[in-house]
ZAVO-846861 format. One record per residue: residue in three letters; x, y negated, z negated of N, C-alpha, C, O, CB in turn. Coordinates in steps of 0.05 Angstrom, whole numbers, plus 5000, padded with zeros to 4 digits. Atoms other than C-alpha are relative to their C-alpha. Glycine has a CB too. Example, Ala and Ser with C-alpha at 12.3 -4.5 7.8 and 13.67 -1.06 7.14 Angstrom:
2
ala501850245000524650904844501849765000503949764987498049994975
ser498450245001527350214857498549784986499549564982500949915029
This chain:
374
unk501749824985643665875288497049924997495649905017500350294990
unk502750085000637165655261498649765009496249725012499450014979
unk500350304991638164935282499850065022498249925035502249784995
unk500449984966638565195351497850085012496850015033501750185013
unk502449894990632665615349497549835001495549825015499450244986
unk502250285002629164995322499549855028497649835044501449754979
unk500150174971630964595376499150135020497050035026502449895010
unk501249814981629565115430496750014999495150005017501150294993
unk503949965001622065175404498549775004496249765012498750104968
unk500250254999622264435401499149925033497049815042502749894989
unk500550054970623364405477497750205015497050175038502950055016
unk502649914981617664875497497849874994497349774972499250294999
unk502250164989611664585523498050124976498350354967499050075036
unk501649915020605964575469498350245013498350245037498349774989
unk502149814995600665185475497649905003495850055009499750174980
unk502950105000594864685477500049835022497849755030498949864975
unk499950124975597764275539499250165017497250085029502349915007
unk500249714978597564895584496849975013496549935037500350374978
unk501849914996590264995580498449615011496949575030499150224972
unk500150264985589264165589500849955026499149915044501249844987
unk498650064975593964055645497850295022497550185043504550064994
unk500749814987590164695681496849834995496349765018500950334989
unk503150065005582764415663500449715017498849705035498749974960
unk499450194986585463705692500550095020499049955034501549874992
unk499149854972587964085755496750095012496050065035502550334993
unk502049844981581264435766497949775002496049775018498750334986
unk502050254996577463825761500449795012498349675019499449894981
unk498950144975581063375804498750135027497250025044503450015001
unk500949844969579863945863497649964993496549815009500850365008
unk502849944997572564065835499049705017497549685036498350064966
unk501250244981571763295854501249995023499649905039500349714990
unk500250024973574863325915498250185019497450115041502350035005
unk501349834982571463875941496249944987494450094994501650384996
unk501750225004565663465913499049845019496949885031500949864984
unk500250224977565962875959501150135027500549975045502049714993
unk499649844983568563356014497950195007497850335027501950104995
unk502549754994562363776011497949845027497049965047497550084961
unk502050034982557963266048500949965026499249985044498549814993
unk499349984969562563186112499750295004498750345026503149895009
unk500149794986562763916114497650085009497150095033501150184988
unk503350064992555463996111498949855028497149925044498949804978
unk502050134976553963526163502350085025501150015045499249584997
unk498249864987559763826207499250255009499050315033501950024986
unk501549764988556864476204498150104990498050304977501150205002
unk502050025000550364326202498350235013496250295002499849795008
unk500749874987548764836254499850294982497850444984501749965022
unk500249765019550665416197498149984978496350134974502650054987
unk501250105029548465016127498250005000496950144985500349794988
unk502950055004541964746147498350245009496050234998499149745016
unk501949865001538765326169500550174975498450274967499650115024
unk499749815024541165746109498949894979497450004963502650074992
unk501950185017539065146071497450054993496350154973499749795011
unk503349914996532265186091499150234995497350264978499049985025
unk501849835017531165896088500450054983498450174975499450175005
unk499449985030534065966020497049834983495649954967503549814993
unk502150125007528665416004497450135006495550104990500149775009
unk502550094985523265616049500350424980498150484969499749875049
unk500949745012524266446015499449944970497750104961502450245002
unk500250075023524566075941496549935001495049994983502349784994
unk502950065004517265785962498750265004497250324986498949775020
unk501849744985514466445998499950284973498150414963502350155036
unk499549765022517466955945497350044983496550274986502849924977
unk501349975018511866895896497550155017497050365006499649734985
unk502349994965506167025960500950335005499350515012501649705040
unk499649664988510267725972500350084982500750324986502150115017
unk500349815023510267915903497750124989497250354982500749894981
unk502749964995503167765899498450295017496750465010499749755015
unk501049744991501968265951501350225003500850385021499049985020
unk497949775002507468745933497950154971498050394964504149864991
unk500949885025502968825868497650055007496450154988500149854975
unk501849844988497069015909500350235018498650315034498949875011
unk499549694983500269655939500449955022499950145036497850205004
unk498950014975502869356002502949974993503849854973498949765019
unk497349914998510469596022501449704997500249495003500650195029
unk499050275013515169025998501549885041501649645046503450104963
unk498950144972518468906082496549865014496349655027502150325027
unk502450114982510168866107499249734978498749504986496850285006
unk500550265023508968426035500849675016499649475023502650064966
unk497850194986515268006064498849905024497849685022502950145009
unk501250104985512567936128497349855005497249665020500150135008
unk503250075008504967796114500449644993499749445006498650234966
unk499150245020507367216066501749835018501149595022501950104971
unk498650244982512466916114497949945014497149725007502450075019
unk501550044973507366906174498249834988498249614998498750265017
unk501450205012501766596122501149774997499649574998499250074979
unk499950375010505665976105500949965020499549775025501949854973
unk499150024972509265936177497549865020497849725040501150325011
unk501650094978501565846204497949844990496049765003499050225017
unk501150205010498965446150500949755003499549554999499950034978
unk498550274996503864926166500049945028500149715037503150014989
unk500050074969503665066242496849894998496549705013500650305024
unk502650084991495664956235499349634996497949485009498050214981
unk500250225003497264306197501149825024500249645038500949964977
unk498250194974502164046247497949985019497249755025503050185018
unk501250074974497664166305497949814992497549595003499050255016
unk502550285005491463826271500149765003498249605004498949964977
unk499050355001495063186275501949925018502549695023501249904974
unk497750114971500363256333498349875019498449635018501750285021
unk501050004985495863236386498349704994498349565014499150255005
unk501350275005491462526352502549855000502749625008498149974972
unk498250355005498362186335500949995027501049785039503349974972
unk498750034970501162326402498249855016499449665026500750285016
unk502750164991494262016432500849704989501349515003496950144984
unk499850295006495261446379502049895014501949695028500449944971
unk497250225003502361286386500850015034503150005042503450164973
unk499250144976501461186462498949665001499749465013498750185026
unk501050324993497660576453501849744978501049514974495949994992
unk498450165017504060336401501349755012502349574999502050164990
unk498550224983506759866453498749744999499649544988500150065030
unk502350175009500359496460499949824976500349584974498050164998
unk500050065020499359496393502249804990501849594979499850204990
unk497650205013506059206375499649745005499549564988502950055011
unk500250174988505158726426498049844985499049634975499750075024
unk501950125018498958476390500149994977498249874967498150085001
unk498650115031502058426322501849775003501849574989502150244984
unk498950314997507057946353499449825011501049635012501949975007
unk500550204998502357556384498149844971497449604971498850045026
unk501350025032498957486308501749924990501549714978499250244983
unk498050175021505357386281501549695012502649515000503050244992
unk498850254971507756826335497649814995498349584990500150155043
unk501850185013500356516318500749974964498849844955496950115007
unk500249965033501756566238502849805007502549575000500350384979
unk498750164998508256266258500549655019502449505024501150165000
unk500550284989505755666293498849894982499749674975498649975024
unk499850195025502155476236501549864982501049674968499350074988
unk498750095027507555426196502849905020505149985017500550294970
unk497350114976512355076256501149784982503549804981499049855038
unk498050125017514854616212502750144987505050074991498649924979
unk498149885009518555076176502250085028504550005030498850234983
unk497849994974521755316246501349695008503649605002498150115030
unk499050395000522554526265502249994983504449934994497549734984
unk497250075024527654476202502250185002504450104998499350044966
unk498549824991530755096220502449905027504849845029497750215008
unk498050094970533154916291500949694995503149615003497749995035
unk498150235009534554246265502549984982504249804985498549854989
unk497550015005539654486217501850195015504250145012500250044975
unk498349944985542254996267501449765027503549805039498850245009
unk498650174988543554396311501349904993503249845007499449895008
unk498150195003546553996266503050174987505050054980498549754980
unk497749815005551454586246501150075017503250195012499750194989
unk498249904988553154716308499950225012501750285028501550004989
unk501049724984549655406330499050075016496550035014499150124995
unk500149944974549255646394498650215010500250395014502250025007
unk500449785007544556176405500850165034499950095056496850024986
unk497849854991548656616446498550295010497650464996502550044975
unk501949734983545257176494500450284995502850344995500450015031
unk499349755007544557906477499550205024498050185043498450074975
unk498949724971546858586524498550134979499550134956504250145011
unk501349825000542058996507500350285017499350325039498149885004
unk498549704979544959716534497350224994496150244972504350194981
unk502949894992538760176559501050284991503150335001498749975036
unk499849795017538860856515497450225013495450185026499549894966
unk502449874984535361536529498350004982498550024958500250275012
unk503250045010528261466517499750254986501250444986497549965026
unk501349735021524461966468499850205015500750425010497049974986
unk499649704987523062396521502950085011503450325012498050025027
unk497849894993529462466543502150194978503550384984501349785009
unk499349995023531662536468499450315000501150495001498649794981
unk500649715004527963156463499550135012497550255006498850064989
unk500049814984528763556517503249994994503850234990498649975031
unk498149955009535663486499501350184975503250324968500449835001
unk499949925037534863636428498550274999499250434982498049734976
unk502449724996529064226446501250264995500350414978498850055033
unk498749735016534664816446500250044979499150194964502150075001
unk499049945039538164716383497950014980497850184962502149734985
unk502449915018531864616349498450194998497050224979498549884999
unk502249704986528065246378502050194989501050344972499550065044
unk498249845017535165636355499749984965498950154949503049915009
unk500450115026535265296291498250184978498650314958498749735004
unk502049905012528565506278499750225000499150314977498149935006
unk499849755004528866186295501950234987501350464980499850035016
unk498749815022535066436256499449864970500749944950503750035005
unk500850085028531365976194498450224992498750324970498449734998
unk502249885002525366426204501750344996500750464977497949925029
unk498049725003530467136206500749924979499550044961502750085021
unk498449955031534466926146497749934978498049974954503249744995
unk502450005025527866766108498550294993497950414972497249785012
unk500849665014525167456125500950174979500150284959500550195016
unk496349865018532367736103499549944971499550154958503849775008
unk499050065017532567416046497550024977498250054954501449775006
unk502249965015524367456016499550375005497450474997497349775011
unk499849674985525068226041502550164979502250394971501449975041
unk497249865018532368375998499449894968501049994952503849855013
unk501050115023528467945929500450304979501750334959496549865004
unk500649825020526768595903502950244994503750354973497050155010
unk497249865003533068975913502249914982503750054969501150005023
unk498450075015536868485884499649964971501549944955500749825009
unk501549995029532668465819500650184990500950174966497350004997
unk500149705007533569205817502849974986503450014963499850255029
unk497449965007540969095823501049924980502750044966501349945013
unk498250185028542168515770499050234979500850294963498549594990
unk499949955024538768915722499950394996499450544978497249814987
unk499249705007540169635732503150144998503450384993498750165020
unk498549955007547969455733499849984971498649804959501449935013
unk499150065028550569635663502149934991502849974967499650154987
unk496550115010557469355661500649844987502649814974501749925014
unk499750225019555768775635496649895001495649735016502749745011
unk502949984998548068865611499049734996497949645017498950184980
unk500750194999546268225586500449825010498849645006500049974988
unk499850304977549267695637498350175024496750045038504449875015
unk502349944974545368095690497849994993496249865008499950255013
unk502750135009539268095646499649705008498249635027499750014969
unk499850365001540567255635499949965032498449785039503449844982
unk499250074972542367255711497650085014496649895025502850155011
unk502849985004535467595725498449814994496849735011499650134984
unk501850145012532267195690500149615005498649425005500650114969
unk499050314989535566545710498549995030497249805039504049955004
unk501950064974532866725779497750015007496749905026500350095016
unk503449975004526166895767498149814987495749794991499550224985
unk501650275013524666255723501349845023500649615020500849894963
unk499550364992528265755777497750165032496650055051505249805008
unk501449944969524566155833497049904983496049724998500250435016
unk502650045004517866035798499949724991498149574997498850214983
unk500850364996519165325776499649825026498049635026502149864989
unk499350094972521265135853496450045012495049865022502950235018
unk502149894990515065455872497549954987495450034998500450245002
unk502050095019510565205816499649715004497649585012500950064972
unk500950344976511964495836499850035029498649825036502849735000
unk500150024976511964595903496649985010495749815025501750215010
unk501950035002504964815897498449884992496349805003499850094997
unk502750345019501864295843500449775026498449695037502249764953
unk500250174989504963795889498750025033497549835043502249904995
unk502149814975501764185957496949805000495949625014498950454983
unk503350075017494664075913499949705003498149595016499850094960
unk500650215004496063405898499949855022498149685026501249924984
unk501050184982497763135959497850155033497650075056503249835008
unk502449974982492163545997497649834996496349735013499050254999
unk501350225011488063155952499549745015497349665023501249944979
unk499150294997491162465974499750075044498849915060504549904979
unk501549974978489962716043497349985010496549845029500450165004
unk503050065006482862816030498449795008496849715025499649994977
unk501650405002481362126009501449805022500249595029501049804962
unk499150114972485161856064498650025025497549845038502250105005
unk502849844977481262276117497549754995497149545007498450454983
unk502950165008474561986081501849725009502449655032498450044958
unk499450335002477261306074501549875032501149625034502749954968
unk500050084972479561166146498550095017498650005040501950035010
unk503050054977473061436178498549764986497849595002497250325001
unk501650235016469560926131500749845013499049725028500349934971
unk498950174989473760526155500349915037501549725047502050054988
unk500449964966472460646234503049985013503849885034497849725016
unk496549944974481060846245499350205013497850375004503550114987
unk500249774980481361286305501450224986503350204971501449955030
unk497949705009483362026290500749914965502949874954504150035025
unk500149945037481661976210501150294988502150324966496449984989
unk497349825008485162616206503150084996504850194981499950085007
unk497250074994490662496236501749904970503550024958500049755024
unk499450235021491761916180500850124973502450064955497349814995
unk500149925031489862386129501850194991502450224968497550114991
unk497549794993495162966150502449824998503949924980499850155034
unk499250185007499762356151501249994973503450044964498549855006
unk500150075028498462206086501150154979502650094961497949984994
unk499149665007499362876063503050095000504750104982498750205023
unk496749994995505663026088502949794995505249854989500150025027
unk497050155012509962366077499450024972501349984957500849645011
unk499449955028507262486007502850104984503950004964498250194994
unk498549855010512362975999502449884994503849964975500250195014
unk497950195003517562456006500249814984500449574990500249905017
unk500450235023517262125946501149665006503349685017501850124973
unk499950345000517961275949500550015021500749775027501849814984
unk499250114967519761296023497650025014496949855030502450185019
unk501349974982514161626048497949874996496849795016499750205006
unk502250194999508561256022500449695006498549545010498950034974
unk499550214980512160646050500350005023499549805033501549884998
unk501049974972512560876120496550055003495149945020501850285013
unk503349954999505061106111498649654991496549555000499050304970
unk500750304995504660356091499749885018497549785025501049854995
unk498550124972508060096148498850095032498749945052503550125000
unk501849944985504260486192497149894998496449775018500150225000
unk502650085004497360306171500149735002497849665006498950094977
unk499950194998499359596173500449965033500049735042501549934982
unk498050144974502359596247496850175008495049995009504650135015
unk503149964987495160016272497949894981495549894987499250345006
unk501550315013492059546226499049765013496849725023501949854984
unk499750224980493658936257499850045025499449845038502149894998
unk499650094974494159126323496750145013496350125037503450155015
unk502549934995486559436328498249864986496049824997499850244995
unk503350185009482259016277500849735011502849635021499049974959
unk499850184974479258436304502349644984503649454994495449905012
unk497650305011483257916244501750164980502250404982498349664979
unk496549995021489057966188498250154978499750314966502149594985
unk500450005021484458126136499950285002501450434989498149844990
unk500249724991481558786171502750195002503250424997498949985027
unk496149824993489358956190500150044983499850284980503149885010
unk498349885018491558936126498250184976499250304958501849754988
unk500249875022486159226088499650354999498450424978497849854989
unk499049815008487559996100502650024980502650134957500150105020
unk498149955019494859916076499149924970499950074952502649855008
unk500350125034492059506006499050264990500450364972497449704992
unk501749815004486760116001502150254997501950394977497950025023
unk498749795013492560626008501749924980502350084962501450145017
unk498049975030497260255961498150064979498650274968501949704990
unk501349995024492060205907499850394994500550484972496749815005
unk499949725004491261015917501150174985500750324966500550075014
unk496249885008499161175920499149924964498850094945504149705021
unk499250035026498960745856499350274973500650394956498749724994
unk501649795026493161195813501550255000502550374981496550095006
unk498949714998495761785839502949984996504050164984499550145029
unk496749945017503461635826499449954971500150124955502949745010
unk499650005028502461425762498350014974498549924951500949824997
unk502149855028496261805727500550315011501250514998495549894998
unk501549665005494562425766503550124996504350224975497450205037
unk497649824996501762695787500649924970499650094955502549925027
unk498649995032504962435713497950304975498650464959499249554983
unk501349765031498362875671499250285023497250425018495649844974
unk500549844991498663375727503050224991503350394974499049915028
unk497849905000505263595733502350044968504150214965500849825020
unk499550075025507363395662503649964989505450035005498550234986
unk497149984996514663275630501250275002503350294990501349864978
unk497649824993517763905649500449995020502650075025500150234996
unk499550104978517063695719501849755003503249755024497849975009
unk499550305002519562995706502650035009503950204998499849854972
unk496850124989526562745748499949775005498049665015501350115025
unk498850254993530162125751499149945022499250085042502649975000
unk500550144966527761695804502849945010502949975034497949675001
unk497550104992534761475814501250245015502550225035501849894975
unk498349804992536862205822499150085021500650185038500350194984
unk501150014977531062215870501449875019503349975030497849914999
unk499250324975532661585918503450154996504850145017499449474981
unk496249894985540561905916499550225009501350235026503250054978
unk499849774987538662615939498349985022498150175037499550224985
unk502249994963533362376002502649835013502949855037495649735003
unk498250164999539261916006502750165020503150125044500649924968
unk498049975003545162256011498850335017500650485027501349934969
unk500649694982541862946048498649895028498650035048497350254982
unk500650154970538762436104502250005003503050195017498649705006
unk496850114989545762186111501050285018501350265043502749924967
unk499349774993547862926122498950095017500350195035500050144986
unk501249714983542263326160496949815017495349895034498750354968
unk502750134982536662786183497249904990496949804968499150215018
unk503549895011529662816168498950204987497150194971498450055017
unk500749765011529463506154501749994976500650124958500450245017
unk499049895023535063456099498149784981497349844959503750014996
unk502850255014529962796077498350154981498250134957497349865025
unk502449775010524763336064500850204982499350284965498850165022
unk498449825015529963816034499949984969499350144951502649975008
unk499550075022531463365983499850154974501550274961498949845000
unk501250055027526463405927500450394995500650494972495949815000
unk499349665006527464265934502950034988503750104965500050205031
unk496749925012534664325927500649834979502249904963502649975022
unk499650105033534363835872498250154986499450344976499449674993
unk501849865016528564135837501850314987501750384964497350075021
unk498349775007533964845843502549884984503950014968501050175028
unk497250025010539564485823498749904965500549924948502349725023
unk500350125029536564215754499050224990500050274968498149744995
unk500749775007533064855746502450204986501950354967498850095022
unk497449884999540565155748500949914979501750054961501749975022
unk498150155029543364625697498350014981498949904960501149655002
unk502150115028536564695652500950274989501850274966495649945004
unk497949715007539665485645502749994991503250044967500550175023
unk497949984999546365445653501449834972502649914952500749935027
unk499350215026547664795610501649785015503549855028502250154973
unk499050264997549564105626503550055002504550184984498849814973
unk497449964998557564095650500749794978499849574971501349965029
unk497750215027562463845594502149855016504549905010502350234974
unk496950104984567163435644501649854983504049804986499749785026
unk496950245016570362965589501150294988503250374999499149654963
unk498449875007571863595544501050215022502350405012499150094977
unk498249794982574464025600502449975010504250115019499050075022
unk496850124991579463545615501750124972504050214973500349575004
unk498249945026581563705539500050324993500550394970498649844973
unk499749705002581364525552497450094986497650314975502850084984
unk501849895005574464575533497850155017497450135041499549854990
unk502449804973568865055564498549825018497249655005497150214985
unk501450194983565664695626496750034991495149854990500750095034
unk503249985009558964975603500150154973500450404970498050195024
unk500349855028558465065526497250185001495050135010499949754972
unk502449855013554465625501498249824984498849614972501050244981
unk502350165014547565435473499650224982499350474985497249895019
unk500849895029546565575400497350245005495450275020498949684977
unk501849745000543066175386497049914992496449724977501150234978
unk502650105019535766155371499550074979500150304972497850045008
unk501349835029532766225303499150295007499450365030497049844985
unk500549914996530166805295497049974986495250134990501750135003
C-alpha cells in the first residue's frame, strides 16, 4: 500500500513546474503580442495615433491647467484656457515660418539645379577618376541600361488627398485632449479616495503625477533649449544675408526636437540653399559648418548640464524609438518618439525593470523594491 502511494506521488507533476510552465506560456504570448503590436498600430493608425497624441499632448498641457486650477479658475475653463494656449503657441510658430519656407522652397528646383551644375564642375576636375570608372565598366562588360521612370502625384496632389484625414485626425486629437486634461482631476480624486486597496492607489497616484511632471519637465527644458538654438540661428543667418532668417531659425527649433536626425536634415538643408544661392563652395558650405559647430556645444555642454542625469537615455534606445514609430505612423510618430519613450522609462523608473529570465523560472515579472531605511 505504501509503495503504491509512493509511486502515485512520484507520478504527479512537481509543484514548482506549474508556476514555470505558466510564466513560460505568458511570455512567449507577451512577445508575440510584442512584435504584433507594431502592425497593429500602423493598421489602425486612424484610432492609435490620435489617442497617442492626445494622451501625450494632455501629459504636456496638464501642468498649464493645474496652474490655473490653483488660481480659482473652474477645472473644464482651466482645461480649456491651457489647451487653446499651447494649440496657438504652436499654431503662431507654424505660421511664422510656413509662409517664408513655402516662398523658399519654390525656388528648390533652381536651386538643385545649381548644386548639380557645382557638383558636375567639382566632378570634372576630378574626370580622371570617372575615366577609370567607365573604363573598368567597359572592360566588365556593363551596359548602362535605360530607366522607366513612372510619373507620381505631385505634392499638391498629395495633399489635397491627404487634407481630410488630417483635418479629422486633428480634430478628435484636439476632443480627446480636452477629455482627457478636463477628467486629470477626477481621476486623482478617484485613485486616492478609493479605500479598498489604500496604498496601491496612493503609489498609483503618485506614479502618475511624477511621470506626468517628468514628461512635462523635459518637454519644457528642452522647449527652452531649443528656443535658444533657434535664436542663434535667426541671428546667425541674417549675419549671414539667408533669405527669411526666421524661417531658418523656427527650422532649427523644431527639428531640434528630433534628436540626431533632425539636426542632420537642418544640415542638409543649409547646405542645398547654401550652395545653390552663394556665389562659391566656400559661402555654400559655411552656414551648415556654423550650425554643426552649434548642434555640437549645445548637444554636448548645455543640454548634458542643463537637463542633467535624470534626464539621460540611451541614444540607441533613441535612434530605435524615432525608428521604429516612423516605420509605424510617419513623421508625426518621428516626433512622438522621444514622449512616449520619456513615459515609458518613467513607468519602468516606478514600476521596476521586468525580470524576464526569472519569470521564465516562476519568478515575479516586477520584483518589489527593498524598503527604504528609515
Amino acid at each position: 500500500m505504501d509503495s503504491n502511494n509512493t509511486n502515485t506521488a512520484a507520478d504527479l507533476p512537481s509543484d514548482h513546474g506549474v508556476p514555470r510552465l505558466l510564466s513560460a506560456i505568458v511570455l512567449l504570448l507577451g512577445i508575440g503580442v510584442l512584435l504584433a503590436l507594431p502592425f497593429v498600430l500602423s493598421i489602425g493608425s486612424v484610432v492609435f495615433l490620435p489617442l497617442t497624441a492626445a494622451l501625450i499632448l494632455s501629459i504636456l498641457v496638464s501642468p498649464l491647467a493645474d496652474q490655473l486650477a490653483r488660481l480659482g479658475i473652474p477645472n473644464p475653463l482651466a482645461s480649456f484656457l491651457s489647451l487653446v494656449a499651447a494649440l496657438g503657441l504652436f499654431g503662431i510658430l507654424l505660421s511664422a515660418i510656413m509662409q517664408p519656407m513655402l516662398d523658399t522652397f519654390d525656388q528648390l528646383p533652381s536651386m538643385t539645379q545649381k548644386v548639380a551644375q557645382r557638383v558636375s564642375q567639382l566632378r570634372g576636375n576630378l574626370g580622371w577618376i570617372n575615366d577609370i570608372n567607365n573604363t573598368l565598366d567597359r572592360l566588365a562588360g556593363h551596359n548602362k541600361a535605360r530607366e522607366v521612370v513612372l510619373a507620381g502625384p505631385n505634392v499638391v496632389e498629395q495633399f489635397v488627398f491627404a487634407t481630410p484625414a488630417v483635418v479629422i485626425e486633428t480634430l478628435v486629437t484636439v476632443l480627446m485632449s480636452f477629455f482627457m486634461i478636463e477628467s486629470r482631476v477626477r481621476m486623482r480624486e478617484r485613485l486616492l479616495q478609493d479605500r479598498s486597496h489604500g496604498s496601491t492607489k496612493l503609489k498609483a497616484a503618485r506614479v502618475l503625477r511624477e511621470v506626468q511632471d517628468l514628461v512635462a519637465s523635459y518637454m519644457a527644458t528642452v522647449g527652452l533649449i531649443n528656443l535658444g538654438v533657434g535664436v542663434i540661428v535667426t541671428i546667425g543667418a541674417a549675419l549671414l544675408g539667408l533669405k527669411a532668417p526666421l524661417m531658418w531659425g523656427g527650422l532649427a527649433a523644431m527639428l531640434n526636437f528630433l534628436p540626431y536626425l533632425g539636426p542632420l536634415v537642418m544640415m542638409a538643408l543649409l547646405a542645398l540653399f547654401g550652395l545653390g544661392s552663394a556665389p562659391n563652395v566656400f559661402e555654400g558650405l559655411l552656414p551648415p559648418a556654423l550650425y554643426l559647430g552649434l548642434h555640437a556645444i549645445e548637444a554636448n555642454f548645455v543640454t548634458p548640464a542643463v537637463l542633467g542625469r535624470r534626464f539621460t537615455l540611451n541614444p540607441v534606445m533613441i535612434l530605435a524609438a524615432i525608428s521604429v514609430f516612423y516605420w509605424i505612423w510617419g513623421v508625426v510618430g518621428a516626433l512622438l518618439a522621444m514622449p512616449i519613450l520619456l513615459v515609458l522609462t518613467a513607468l519602468f523608473h516606478h514600476v521596476g525593470r521586468p525580470n524576464l529570465i526569472g519569470f521564465v523560472f516562476g519568478e515575479p515579472l516586477f520584483p518589489e523594491s527593498e524598503p527604504e531605511p528609515a
